[in-house]
C-alpha atoms as an extended CHARMM CRD file, in Angstrom:
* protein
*
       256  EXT
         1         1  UNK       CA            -85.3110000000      154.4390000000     -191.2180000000  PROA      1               0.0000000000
         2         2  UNK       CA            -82.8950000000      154.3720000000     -194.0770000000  PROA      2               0.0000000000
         3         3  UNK       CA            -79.5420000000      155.8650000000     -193.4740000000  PROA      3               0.0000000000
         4         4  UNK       CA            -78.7280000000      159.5630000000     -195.3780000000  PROA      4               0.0000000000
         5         5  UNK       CA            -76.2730000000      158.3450000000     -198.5780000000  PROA      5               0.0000000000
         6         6  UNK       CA            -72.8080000000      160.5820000000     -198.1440000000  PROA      6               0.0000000000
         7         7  UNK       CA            -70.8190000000      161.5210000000     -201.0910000000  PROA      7               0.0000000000
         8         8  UNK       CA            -67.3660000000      160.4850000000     -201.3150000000  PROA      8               0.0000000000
         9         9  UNK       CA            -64.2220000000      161.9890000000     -203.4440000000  PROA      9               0.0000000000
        10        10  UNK       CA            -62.4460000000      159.2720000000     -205.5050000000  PROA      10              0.0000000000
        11        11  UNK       CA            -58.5310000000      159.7600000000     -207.1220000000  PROA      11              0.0000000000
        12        12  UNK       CA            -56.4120000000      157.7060000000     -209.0530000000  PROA      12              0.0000000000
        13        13  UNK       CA            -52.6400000000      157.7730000000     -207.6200000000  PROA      13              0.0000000000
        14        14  UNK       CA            -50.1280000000      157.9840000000     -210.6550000000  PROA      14              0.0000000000
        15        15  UNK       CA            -49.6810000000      161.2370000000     -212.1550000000  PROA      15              0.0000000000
        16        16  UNK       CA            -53.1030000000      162.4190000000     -210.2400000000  PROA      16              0.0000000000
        17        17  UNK       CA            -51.8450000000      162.2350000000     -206.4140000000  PROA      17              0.0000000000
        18        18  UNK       CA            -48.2180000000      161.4140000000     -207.2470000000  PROA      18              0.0000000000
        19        19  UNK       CA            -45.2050000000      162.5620000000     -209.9860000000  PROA      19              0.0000000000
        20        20  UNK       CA            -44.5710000000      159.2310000000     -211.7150000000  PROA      20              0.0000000000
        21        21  UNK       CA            -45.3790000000      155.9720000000     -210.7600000000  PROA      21              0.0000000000
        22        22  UNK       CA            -45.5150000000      154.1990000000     -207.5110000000  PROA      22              0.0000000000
        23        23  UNK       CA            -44.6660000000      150.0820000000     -209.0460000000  PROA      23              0.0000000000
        24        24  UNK       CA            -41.7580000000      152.2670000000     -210.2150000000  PROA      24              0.0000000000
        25        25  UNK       CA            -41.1040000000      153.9960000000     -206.7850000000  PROA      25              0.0000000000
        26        26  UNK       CA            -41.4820000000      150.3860000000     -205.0620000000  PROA      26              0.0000000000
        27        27  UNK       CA            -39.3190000000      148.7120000000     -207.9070000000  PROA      27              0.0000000000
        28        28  UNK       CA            -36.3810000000      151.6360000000     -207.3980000000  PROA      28              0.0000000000
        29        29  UNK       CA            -36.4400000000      150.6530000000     -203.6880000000  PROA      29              0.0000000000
        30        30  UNK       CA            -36.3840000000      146.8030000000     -203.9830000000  PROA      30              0.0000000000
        31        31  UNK       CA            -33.5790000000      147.3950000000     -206.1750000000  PROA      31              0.0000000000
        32        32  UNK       CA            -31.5520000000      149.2410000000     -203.8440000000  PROA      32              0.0000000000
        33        33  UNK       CA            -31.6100000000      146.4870000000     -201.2580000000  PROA      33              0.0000000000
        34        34  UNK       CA            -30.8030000000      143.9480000000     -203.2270000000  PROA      34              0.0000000000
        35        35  UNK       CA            -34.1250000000      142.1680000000     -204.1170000000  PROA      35              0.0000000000
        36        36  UNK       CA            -33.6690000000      141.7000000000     -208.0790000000  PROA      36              0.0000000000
        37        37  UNK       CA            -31.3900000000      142.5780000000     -210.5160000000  PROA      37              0.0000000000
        38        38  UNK       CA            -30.9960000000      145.5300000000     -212.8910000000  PROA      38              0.0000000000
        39        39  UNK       CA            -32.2440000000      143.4620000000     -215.5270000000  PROA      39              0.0000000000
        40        40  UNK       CA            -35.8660000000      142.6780000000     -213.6560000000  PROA      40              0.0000000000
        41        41  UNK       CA            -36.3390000000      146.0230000000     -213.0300000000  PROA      41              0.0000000000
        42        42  UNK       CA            -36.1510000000      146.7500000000     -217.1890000000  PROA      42              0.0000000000
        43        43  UNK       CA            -37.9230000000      144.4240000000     -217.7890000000  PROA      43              0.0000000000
        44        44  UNK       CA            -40.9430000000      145.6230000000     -215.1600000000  PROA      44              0.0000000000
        45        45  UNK       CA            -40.0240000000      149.1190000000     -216.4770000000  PROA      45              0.0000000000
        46        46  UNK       CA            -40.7870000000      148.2510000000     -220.3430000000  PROA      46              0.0000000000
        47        47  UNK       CA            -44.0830000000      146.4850000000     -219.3400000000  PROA      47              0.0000000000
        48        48  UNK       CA            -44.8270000000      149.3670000000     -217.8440000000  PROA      48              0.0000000000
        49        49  UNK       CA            -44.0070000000      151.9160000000     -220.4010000000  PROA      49              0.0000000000
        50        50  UNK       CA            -45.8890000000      149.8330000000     -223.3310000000  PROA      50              0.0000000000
        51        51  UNK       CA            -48.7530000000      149.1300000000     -221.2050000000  PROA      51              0.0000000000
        52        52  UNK       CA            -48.4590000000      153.5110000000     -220.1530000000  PROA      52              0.0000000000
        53        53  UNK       CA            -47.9720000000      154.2650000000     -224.0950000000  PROA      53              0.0000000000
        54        54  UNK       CA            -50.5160000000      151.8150000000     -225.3560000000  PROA      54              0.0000000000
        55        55  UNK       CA            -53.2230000000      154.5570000000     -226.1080000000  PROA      55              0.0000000000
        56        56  UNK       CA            -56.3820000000      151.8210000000     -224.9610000000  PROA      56              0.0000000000
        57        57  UNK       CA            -57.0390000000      149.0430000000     -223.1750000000  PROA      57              0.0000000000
        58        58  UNK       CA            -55.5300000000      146.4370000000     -225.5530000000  PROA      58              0.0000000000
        59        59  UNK       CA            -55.7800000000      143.2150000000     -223.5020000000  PROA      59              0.0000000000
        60        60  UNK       CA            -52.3980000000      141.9480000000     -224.6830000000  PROA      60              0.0000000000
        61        61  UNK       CA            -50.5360000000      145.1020000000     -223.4200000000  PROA      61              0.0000000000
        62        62  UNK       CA            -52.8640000000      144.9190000000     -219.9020000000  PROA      62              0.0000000000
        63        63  UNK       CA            -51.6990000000      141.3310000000     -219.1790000000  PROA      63              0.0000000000
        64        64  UNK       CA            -48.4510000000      141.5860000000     -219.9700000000  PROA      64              0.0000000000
        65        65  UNK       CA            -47.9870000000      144.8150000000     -217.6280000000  PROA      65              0.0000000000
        66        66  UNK       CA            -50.2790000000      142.5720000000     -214.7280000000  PROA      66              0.0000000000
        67        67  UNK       CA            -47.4350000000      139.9670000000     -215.2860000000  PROA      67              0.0000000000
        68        68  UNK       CA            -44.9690000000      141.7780000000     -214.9080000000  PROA      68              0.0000000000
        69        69  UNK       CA            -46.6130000000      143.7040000000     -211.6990000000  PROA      69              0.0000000000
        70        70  UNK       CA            -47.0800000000      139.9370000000     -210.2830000000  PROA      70              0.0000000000
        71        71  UNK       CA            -43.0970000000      138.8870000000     -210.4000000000  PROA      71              0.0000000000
        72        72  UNK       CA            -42.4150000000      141.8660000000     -209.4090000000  PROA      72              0.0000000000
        73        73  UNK       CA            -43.2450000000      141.2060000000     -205.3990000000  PROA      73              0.0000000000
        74        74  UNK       CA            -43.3550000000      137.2330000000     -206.0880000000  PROA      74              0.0000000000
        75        75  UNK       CA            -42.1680000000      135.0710000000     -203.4640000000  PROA      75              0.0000000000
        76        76  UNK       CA            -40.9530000000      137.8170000000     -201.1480000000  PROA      76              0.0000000000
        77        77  UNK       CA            -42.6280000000      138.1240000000     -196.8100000000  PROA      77              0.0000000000
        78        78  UNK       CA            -45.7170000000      140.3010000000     -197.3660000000  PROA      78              0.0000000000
        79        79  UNK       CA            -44.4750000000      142.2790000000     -193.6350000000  PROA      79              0.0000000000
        80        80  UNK       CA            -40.7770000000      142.5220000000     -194.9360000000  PROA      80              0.0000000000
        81        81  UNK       CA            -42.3350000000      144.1530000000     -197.9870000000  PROA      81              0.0000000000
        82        82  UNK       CA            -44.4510000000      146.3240000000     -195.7570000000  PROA      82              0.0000000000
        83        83  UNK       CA            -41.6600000000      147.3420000000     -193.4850000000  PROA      83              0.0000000000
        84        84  UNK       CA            -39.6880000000      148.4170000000     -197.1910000000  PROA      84              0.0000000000
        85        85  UNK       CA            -43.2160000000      150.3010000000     -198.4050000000  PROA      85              0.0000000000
        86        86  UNK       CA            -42.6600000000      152.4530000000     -195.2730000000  PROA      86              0.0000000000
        87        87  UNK       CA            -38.8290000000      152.9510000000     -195.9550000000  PROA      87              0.0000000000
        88        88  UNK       CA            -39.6030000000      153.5820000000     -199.8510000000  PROA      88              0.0000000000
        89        89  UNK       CA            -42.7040000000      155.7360000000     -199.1660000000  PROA      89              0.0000000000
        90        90  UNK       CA            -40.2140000000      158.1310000000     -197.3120000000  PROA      90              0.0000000000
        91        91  UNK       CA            -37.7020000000      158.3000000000     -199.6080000000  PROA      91              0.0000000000
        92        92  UNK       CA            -39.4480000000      158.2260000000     -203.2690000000  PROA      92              0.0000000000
        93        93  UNK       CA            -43.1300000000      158.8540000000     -202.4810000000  PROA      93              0.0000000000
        94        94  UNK       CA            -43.4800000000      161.6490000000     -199.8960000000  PROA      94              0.0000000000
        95        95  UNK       CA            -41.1870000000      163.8270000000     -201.9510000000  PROA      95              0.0000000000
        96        96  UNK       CA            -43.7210000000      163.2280000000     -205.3530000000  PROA      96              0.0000000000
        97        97  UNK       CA            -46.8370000000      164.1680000000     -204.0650000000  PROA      97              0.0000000000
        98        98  UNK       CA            -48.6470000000      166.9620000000     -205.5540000000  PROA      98              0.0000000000
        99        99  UNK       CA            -49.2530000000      168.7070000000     -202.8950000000  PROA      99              0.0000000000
       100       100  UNK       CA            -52.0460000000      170.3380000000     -204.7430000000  PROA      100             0.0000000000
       101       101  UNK       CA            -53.9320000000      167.1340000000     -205.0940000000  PROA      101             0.0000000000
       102       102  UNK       CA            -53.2670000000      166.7120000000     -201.2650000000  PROA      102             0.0000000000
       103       103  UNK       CA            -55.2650000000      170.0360000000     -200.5130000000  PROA      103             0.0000000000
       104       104  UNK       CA            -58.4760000000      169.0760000000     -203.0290000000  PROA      104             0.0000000000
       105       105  UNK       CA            -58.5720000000      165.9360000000     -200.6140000000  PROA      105             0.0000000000
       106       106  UNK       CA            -57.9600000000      167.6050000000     -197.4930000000  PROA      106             0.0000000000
       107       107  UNK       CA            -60.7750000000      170.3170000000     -198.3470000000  PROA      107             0.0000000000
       108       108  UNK       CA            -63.1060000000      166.9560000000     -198.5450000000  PROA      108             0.0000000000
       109       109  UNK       CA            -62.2700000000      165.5450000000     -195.5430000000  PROA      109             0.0000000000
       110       110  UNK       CA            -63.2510000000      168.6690000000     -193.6290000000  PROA      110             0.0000000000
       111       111  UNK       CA            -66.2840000000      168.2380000000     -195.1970000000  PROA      111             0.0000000000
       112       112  UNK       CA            -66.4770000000      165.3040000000     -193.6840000000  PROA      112             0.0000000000
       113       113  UNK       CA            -66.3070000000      163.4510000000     -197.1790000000  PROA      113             0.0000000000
       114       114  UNK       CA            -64.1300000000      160.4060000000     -197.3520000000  PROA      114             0.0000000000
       115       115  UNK       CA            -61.3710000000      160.2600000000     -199.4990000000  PROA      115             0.0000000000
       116       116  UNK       CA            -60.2180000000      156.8940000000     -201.2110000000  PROA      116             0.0000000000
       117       117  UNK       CA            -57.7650000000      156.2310000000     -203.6510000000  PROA      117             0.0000000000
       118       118  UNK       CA            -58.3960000000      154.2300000000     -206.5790000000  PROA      118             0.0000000000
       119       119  UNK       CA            -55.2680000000      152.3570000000     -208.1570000000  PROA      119             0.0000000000
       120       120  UNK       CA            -53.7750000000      149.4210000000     -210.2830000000  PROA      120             0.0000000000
       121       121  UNK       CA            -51.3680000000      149.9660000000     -207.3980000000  PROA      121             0.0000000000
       122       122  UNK       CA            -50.9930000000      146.6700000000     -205.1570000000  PROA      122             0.0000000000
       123       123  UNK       CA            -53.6570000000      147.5770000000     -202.4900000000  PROA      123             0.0000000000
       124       124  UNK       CA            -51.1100000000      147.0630000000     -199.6160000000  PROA      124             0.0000000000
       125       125  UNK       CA            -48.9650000000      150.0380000000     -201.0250000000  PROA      125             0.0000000000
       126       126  UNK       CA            -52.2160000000      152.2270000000     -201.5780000000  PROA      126             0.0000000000
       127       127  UNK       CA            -53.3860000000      151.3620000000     -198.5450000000  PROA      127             0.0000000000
       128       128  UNK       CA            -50.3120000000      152.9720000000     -196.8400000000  PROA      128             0.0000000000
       129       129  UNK       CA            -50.0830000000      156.0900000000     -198.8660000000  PROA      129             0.0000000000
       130       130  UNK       CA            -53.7830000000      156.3550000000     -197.6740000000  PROA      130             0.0000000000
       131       131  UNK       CA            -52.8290000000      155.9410000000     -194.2590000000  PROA      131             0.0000000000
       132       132  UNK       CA            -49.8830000000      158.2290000000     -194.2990000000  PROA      132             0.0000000000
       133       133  UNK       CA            -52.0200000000      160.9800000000     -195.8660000000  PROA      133             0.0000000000
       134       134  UNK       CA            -54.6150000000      160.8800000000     -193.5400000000  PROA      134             0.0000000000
       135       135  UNK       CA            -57.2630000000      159.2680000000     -196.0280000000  PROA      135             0.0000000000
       136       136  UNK       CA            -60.3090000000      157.5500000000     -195.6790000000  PROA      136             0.0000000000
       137       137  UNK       CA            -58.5210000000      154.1530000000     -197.3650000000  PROA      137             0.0000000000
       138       138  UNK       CA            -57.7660000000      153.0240000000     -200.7190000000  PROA      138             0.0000000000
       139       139  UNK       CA            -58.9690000000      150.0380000000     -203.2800000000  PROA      139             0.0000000000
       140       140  UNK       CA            -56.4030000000      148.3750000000     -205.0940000000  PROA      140             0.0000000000
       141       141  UNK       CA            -54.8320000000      145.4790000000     -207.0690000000  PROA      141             0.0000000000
       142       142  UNK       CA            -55.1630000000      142.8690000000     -204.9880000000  PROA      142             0.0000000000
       143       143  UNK       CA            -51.9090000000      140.4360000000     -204.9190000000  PROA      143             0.0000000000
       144       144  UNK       CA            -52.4780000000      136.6610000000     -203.7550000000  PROA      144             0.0000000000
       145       145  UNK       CA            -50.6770000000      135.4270000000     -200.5670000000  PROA      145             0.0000000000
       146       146  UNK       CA            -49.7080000000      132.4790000000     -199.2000000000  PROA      146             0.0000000000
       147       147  UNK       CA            -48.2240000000      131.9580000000     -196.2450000000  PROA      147             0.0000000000
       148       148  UNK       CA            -47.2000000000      135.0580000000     -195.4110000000  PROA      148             0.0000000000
       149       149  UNK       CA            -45.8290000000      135.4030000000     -198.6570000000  PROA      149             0.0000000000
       150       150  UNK       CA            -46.9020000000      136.6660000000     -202.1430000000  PROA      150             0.0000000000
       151       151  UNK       CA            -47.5570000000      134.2230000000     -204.9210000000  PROA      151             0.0000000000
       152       152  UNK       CA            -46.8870000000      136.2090000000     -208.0520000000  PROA      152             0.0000000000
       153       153  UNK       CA            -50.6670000000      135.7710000000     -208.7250000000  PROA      153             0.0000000000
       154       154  UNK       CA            -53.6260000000      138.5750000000     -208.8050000000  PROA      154             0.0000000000
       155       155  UNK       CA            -57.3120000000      137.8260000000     -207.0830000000  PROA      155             0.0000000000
       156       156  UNK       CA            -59.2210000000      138.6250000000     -209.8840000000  PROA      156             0.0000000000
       157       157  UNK       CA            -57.9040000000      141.7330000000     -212.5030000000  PROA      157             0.0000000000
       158       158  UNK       CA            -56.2950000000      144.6700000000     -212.3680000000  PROA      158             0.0000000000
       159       159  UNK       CA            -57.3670000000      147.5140000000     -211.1970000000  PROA      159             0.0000000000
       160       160  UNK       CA            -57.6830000000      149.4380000000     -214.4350000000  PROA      160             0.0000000000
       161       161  UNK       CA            -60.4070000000      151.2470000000     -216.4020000000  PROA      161             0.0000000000
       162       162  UNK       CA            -63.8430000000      149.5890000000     -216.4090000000  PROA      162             0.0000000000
       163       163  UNK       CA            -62.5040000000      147.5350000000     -213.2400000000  PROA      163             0.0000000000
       164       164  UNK       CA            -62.2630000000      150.6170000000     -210.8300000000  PROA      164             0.0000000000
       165       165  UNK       CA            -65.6180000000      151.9640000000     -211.8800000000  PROA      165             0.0000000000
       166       166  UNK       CA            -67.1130000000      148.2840000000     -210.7730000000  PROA      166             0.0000000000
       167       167  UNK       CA            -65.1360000000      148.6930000000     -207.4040000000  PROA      167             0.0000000000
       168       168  UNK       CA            -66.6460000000      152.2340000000     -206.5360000000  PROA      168             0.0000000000
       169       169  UNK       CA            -70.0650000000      150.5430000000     -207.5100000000  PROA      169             0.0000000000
       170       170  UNK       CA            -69.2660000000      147.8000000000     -205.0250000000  PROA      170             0.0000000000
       171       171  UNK       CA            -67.9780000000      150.0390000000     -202.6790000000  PROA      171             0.0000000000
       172       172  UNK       CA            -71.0040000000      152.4730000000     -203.0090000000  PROA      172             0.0000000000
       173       173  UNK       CA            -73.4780000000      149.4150000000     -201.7420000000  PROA      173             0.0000000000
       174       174  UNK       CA            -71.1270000000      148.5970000000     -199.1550000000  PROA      174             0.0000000000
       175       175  UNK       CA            -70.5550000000      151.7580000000     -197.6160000000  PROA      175             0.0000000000
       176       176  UNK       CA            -74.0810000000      153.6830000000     -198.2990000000  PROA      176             0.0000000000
       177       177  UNK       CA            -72.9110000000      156.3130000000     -200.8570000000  PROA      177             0.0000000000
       178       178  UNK       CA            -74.4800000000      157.9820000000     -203.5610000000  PROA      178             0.0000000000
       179       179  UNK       CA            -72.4990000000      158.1330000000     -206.1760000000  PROA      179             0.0000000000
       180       180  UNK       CA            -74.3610000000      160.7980000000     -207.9300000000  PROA      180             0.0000000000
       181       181  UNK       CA            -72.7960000000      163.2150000000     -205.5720000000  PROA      181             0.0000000000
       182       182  UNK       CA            -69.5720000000      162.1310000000     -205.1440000000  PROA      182             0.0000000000
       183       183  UNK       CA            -66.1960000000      163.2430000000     -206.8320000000  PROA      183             0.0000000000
       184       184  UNK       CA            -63.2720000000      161.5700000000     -209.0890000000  PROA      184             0.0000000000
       185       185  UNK       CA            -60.3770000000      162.6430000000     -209.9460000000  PROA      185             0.0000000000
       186       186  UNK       CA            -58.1290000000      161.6930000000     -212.4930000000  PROA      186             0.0000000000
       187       187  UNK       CA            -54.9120000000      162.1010000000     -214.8840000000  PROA      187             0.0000000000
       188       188  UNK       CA            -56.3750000000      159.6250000000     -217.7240000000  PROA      188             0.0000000000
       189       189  UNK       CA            -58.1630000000      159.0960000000     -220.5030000000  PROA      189             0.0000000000
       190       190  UNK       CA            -58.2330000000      155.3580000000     -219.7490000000  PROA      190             0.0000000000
       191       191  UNK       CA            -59.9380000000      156.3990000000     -216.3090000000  PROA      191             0.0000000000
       192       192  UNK       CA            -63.4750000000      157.5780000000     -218.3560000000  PROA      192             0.0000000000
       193       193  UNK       CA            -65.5990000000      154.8150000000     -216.8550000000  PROA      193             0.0000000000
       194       194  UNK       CA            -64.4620000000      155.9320000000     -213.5250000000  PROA      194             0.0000000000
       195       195  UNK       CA            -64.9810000000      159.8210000000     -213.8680000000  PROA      195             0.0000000000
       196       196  UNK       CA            -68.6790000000      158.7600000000     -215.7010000000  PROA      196             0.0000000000
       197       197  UNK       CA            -69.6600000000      156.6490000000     -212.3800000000  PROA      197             0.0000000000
       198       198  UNK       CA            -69.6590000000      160.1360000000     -210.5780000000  PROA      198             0.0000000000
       199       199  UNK       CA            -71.3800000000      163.0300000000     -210.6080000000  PROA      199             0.0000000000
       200       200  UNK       CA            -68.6250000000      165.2880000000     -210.2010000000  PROA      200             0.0000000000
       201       201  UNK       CA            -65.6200000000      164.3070000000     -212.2510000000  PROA      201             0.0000000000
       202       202  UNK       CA            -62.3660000000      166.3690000000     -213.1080000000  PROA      202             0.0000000000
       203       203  UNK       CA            -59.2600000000      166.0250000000     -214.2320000000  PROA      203             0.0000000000
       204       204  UNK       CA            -55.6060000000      166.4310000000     -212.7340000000  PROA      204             0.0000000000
       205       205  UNK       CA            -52.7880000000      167.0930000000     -214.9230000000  PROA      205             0.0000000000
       206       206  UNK       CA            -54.7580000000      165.1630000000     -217.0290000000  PROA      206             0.0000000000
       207       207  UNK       CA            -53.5950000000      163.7060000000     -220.4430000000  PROA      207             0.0000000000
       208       208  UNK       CA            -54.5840000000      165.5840000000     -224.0280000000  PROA      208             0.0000000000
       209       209  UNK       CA            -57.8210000000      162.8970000000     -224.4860000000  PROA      209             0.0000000000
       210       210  UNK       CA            -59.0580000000      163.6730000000     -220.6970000000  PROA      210             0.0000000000
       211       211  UNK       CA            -58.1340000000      167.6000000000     -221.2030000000  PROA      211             0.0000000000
       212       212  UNK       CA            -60.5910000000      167.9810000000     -224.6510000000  PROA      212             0.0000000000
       213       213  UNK       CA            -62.9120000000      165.8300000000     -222.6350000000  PROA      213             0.0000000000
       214       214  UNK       CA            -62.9260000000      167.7030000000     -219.6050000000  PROA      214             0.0000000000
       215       215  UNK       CA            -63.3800000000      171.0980000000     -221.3230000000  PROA      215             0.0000000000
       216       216  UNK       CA            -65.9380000000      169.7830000000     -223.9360000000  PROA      216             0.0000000000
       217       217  UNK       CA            -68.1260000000      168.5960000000     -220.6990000000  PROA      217             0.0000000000
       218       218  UNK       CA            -66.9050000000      171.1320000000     -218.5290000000  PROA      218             0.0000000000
       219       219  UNK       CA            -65.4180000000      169.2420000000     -215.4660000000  PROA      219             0.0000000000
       220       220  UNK       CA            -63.3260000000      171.6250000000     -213.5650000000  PROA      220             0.0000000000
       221       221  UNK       CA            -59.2380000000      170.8910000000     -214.4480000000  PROA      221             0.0000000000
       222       222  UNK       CA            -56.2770000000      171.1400000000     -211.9730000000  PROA      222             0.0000000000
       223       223  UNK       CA            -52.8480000000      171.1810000000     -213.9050000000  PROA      223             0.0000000000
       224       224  UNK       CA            -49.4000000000      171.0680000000     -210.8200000000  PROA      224             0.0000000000
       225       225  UNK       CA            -47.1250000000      170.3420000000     -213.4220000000  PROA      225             0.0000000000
       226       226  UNK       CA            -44.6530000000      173.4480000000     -213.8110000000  PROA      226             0.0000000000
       227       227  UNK       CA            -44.2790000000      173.0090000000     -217.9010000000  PROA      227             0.0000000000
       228       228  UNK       CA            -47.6650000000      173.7800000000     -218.2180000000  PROA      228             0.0000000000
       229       229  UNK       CA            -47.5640000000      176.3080000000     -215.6610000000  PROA      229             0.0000000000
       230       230  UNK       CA            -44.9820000000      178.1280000000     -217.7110000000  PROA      230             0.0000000000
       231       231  UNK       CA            -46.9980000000      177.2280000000     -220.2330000000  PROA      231             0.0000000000
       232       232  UNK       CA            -49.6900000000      179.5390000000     -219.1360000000  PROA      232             0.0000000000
       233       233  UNK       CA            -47.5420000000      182.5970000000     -218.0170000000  PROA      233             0.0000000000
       234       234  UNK       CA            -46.1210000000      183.0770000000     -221.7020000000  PROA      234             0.0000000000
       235       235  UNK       CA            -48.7250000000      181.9890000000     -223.9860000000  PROA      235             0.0000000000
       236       236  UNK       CA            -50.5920000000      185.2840000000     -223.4030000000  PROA      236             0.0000000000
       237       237  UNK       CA            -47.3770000000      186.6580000000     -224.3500000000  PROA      237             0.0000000000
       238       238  UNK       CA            -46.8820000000      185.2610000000     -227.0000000000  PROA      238             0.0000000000
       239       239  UNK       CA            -50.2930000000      186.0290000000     -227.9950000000  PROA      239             0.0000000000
       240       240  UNK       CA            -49.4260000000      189.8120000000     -228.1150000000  PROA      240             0.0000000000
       241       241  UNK       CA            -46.1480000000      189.3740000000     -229.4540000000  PROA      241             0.0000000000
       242       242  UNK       CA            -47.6040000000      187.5660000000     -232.1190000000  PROA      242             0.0000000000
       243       243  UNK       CA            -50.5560000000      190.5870000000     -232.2980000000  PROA      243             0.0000000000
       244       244  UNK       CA            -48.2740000000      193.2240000000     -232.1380000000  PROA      244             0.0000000000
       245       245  UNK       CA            -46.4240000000      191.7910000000     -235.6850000000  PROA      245             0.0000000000
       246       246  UNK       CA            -49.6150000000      191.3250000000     -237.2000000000  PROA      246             0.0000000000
       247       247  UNK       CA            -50.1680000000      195.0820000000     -236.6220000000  PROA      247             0.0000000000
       248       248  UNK       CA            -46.8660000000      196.4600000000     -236.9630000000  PROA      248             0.0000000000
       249       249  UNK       CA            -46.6210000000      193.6650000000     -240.5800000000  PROA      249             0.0000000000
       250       250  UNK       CA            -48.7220000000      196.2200000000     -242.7740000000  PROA      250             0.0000000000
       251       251  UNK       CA            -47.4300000000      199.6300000000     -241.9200000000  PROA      251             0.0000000000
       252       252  UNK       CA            -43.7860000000      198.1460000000     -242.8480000000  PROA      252             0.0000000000
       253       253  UNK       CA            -44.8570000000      196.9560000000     -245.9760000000  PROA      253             0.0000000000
       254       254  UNK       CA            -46.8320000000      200.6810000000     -246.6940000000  PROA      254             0.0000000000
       255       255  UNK       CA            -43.3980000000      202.6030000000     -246.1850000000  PROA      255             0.0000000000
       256       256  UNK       CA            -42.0920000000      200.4980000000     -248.9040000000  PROA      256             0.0000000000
C-alpha cells in the first residue's frame, strides 16, 4: 500500500528567517578571531552586495559571489568551523531572527509538517540554525572537503533560484511529499521557481518584484520589518490628511 504524501513548509534564510545575511554573520565572526584580514572580508562583502544588487540571475555576478563564498571557509578544519558556527550563531544569528518567521514555522510543526530551510547558505551552517530552531533540517550549498578540511570548491552549484526548486523536487521523491500541498516562503524575487514548485507560496518581507507578485496572485504576505510597519500606521494618516486639504482646498479659495 502506498504511503499518504505529507506536505512540507519550505523558507529561504536571508531576509526571510533572518535580518541580513548569514555568509555575512559567519564572515563578521571569522574576522573577530583572527581567520582573515579586513581586506578578505571586503572583498567577500562586495561579491556579495553585487551579486544581492544584481536584479537577475546574471551568471557572471552568480560565480563571482560562489567564489568568493568558496575562499571564504577555504582551507580551514570543517569541526573548528563548526565549533565557531555555534559561537557565531549565538552572538550574530540568534539575535536576527524574525521571530515572526519562527512562529509561521512553529505553527507547521504542530501540524506535524516539517519545516526545512532552503539556502545558498553552506549547508553545515543551515543545518545548525535548523537544529537550533527545532526544524525538520535544511538543504544547502554544499562545500567540498577533504580531509577534514574545506577545499574552497562547491559539489555542484549554488543553491540559488532554479537550483533550490530542483532540490525540493529531489527532496519531494526522497522523502514522499506532495508538493502540491506544501508551503514556501520567501523574501525574493529571484526565489520565483521555488515559490511556483508549491502550492502554497508567500512572501516575507519580500522585495518590491515578489510584493506586486504576491498581491497580483494573491499569496498571503508577512512584512517584520518595523519601516514598513510604520509604514502602515501613518499612511492611513496621511491619507486623511491629504483628504482633509482636498476638502478644506475649495472653500479657501470660495472666501476669496
Amino acid at each position: 500500500m502506498a504511503l499518504t504524501k505529507k506536505g512540507v513548509a519550505f523558507f529561504d534564510v536571508d531576509n526571510t528567517l533572518l535580518k541580513g545575511s548569514t555568509l555575512f554573520f559567519l564572515g563578521r565572526g571569522m574576522y573577530q578571531r583572527g581567520f582573515f584580514s579586513k581586506r578578505d572580508v571586503s572583498a567577500f562583502v562586495l561579491a556579495n552586495l553585487r551579486y544581492r544588487l544584481t536584479g537577475k540571475e546574471n551568471k557572471s555576478e552568480i560565480e563571482r559571489f560562489q567564489n568568493a563564498a568558496c575562499e571564504f571557509i577555504k582551507g580551514h578544519d570543517v569541526k573548528k568551523i563548526e565549533v565557531i558556527g555555534n559561537e557565531i550563531y549565538e552572538e550574530y544569528v540568534s539575535p536576527a531572527i524574525w521571530q515572526g518567521t519562527v512562529e509561521i514555522a512553529l505553527r507547521h510543526l504542530a501540524q506535524s509538517e516539517e519545516v526545512w530551510l532552503v539556502t545558498a547558505t553552506p549547508v553545515d551552517m543551515a543545518n545548525l540554525i535548523a537544529k537550533r530552531l527545532g526544524f525538520t533540517g535544511a538543504l544547502g550549498t554544499k562545500a567540498e572537503i577533504k580531509n577534514g578540511k574545506y577545499t574552497g570548491k562547491i559539489i555542484g552549484s549554488l543553491l540559488h533560484g532554479a537550483a533550490k526548486a530542483t532540490a525540493i523536487k529531489e527532496l519531494a521523491k526522497d522523502r514522499n511529499i506532495d508538493l502540491k500541498n506544501s508551503f514556501a516562503y520567501s523574501d525574493s524575487h529571484h526565489d520565483f521557481p521555488l515559490l511556483e514548485s508549491v502550492g502554497n507560496p508567500c512572501a516575507i518581507n519580500p522585495d518590491t518584484l515578489l510584493e506586486i507578485r504576491a498581491y497580483r496572485d494573491n499569496w498571503p504576505v508577512y512584512d517584520f520589518r518595523k519601516a514598513r510597519k510604520i509604514k502602515k500606521f501613518f499612511g492611513p494618516i496621511a491619507g486623511r490628511i491629504a483628504a482633509s486639504a482636498m476638502l478644506l482646498s475649495p472653500r479657501k479659495r470660495s472666501g476669496k
